[in-house]
Each structure stands twice: as structure tokens, then as C-alpha cells.
N, C-alpha and C positions, 0 to 999 in steps of 0.2 A: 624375272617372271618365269623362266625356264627353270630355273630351279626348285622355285615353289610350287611350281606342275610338277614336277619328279616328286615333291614330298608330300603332296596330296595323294597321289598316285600308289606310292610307296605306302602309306599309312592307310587307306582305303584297302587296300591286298592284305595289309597286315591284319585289322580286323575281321575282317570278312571271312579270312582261313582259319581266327582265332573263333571265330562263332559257330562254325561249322564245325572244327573240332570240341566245342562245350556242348554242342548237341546232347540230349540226352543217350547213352548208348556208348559214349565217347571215351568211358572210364570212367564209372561214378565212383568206383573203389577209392578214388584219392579225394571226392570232395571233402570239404572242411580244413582244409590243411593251411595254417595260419603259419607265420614266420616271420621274425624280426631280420634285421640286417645291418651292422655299422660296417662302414666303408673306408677307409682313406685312396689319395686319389691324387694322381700326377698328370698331368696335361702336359707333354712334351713337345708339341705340335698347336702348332696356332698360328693361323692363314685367315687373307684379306687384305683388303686398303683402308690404311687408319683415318687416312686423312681426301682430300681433291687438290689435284693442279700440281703441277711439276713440283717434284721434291718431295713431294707427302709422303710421309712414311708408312711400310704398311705393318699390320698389327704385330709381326715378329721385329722388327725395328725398335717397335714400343716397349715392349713386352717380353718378358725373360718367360719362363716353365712355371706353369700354374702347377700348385700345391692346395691340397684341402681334403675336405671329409664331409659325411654326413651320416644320416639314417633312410631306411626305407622301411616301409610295411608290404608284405604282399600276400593273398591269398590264392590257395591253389583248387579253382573251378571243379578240375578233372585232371585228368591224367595229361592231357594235352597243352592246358591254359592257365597260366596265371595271371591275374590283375595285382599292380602295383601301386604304390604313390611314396614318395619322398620329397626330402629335402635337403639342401648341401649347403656347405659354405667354401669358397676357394680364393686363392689370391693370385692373383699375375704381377711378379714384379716389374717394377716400371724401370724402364733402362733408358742409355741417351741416345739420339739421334741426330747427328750434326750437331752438337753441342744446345740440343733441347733434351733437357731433363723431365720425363714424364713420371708421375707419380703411381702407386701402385693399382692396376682395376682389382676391385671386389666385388665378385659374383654370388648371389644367393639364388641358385636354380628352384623350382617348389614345379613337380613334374605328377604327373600318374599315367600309365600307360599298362605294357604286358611282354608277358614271357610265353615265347611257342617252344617249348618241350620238344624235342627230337629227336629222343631216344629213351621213352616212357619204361622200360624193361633193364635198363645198364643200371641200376641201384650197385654200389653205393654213389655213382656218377650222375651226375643231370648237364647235359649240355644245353641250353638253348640257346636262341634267337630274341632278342627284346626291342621293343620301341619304346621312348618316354617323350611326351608332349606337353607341353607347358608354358612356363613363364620363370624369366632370373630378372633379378634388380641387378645392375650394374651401378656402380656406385660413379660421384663423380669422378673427374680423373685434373688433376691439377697441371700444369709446366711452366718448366723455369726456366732461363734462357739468361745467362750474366746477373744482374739485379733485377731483371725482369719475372716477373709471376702473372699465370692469368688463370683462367677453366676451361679447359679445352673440351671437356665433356659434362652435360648435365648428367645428375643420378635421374634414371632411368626404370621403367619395366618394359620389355620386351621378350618379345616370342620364343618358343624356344622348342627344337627338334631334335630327338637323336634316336641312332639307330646302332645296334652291335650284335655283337654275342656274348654267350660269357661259359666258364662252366663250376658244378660245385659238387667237391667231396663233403660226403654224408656218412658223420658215425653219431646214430643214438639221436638225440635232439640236433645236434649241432653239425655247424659246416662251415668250412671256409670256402670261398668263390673268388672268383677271377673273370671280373667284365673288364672289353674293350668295347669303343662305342667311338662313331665318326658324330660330333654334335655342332648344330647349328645353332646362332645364336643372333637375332634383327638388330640392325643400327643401333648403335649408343646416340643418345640427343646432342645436336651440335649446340656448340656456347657460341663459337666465333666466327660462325655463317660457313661458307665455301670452306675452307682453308681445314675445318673441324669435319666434313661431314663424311661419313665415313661408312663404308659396306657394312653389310653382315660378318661376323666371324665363325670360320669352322676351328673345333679344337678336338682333338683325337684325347678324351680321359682315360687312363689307366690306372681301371680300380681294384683294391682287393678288401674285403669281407669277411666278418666274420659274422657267421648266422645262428639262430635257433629257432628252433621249427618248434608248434603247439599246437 
């Protein structure tokens, strides 16, 4: 519950500074400004408890370094504000735990959220601030234990929060960028009652970009 008030809170401030800088007045010089973006993306970091009750393993136990990519679209308001939206695909490979073998998680994040601009004047640089809000399908997650197999997770949609920075060199249409991003992600569905049921996971993604502006 404490944490979900931090991220109400946090994304309530985030928009609210981002409306006030779209004001009219705010840099209309940059409205219209359209841009693609392909990404690839490493998740080095991945925290939580995968499982309930002594022994349960938590989601870095499970779970090797998530790998993956996608696309986003973003428009730039003003000088101050971008609006975004994308989508990704990633994988966490599934590792052993006490001799329980868990199978790969697949994550398909589908977000849209925004970039606050912090230094509107450093061309060919843009550093900002970004938040994305949405929703990932987590896919089922399977284990296997000697000749034993079961589902220790159903495929799932659940909530999805992240917050970071990023920054991006600009020549001509084009850019390469560089986000980091601390991202939140609600319970995967339990299969096996107690034993299955399992926190939220935070995973820290490290992405890099390549873009074109229009």
C-alpha cells in the first residue's frame, strides 16, 4: 500500500509539472515535433519475492537478466513536454532454485506516459526525465523438479509503472538515446495457491535507441 502511494504521488507531480510546462508560452517553437524510436534493452536487476512461506524463492533466484527490445512513438508538445506510448517484448531467463527448475518469464510491457525536457537550449543534447504507465502480459511460467512438472504461474496482465531518465544525441533527423528506468511490475497470477503467490517485481531496464525525428 506504501508503495502505491509513492506512485500515485510521484506520477500526480509528474503531470502536473508536465501541464504547466505545455502551457501555451512554454515554447511553442518545438510544437509538432513527431519521432520514432527502436530500443534494445537489458534488465540487470530484478527484486521481490517470487514465491510465500519458508524457502520461497525470490524473483532473482528464479530469474537470470532480462534481454529484449521494442518500439515507441513520441510527440513533442513544446519545448518542455513530450508524450509517449510504446511497446516491448523481453525475456527472463528461468534458472534453478534448490533443484526447482523454472522456465523462462515473457514480458510484453504496451505503456504511454511522458518526457520533461531539462535542458530545452543544449541542442544537439536533450536530457530528460520520463515516466511510462501501463500494462505487461507476463506469460505463464512452468517448474520442474526430478520428473515432476507443474504451473507455478498463470499468463497474466498486470499494472505496470516506471520512472527514469534518459539522454539523446541529435544530428539531422536522427538520434541515438540512452534511458535508464527503475520499473514496477503487480503480481504474476498464482497456479498453486500460497506456495505460488508472489509480490510485485521492480526491474531496473537499460535501454539504448535509435531514433528519427519528423
Amino acid at each position: 500500500m506504501i508503495q502505491k502511494s509513492i506512485i500515485r504521488r510521484g506520477v500526480l507531480c509528474f503531470f502536473l509539472i508536465s501541464l504547466l510546462a505545455a502551457a501555451p508560452g512554454a515554447g511553442a517553437a518545438e510544437e509538432g515535433k513527431a519521432s520514432v524510436r527502436l530500443w534494445g534493452e537489458i534488465s540487470p536487476f530484478i527484486s521481490g519475492e517470487a514465491g510465500s512461506g519458508v524457502g520461497a524463492p525470490a524473483y532473482d533466484d528464479a530469474f537470470d537478466t532480462g534481454i529484449g527490445g521494442g518500439g515507441e512513438f513520441a510527440w513533442r508538445f513544446c519545448r518542455w513536454f513530450s508524450g509517449l506510448a510504446g511497446i516491448g517484448y523481453e525475456v527472463f531467463g528461468g534458472d534453478t532454485y534448490q533443484g526447482i527448475s523454472f522456465d523462462d518469464l515473457e514480458v510484453v510491457p504496451v505503456y504511454a506516459g511522458g518526457k520533461f525536457h531539462l535542458l530545452p537550449g543544449a541542442a544537439p543534447w536533450d536530457v530528460y526525465l520520463r515516466l511510462d504507465l501501463g500494462a505487461a502480459y507476463l506469460s505463464s511460467v512452468d517448474i520442474s523438479y526430478r520428473h515432476l512438472k507443474g504451473t507455478y504461474w498463470d499468463s497474466s496482465w498486470v499494472f505496470l509503472f516506471g520512472a527514469g531518465a534518459g539522454a539523446e544525441y541529435r544530428w539531422g533527423p536522427w538520434g541515438i538515446s540512452f534511458d535508464v528506468k527503475a520499473r514496477y511490475l503487480d503480481s504474476p497470477e498464482s497456479k498453486l495457491g500460497r506456495p505460488s503467490e508472489a509480490d510485485g517485481l521492480w526491474t531496473v531496464p537499460v535501454s539504448v535507441g535509435l531514433n528519427y525525428h519528423f
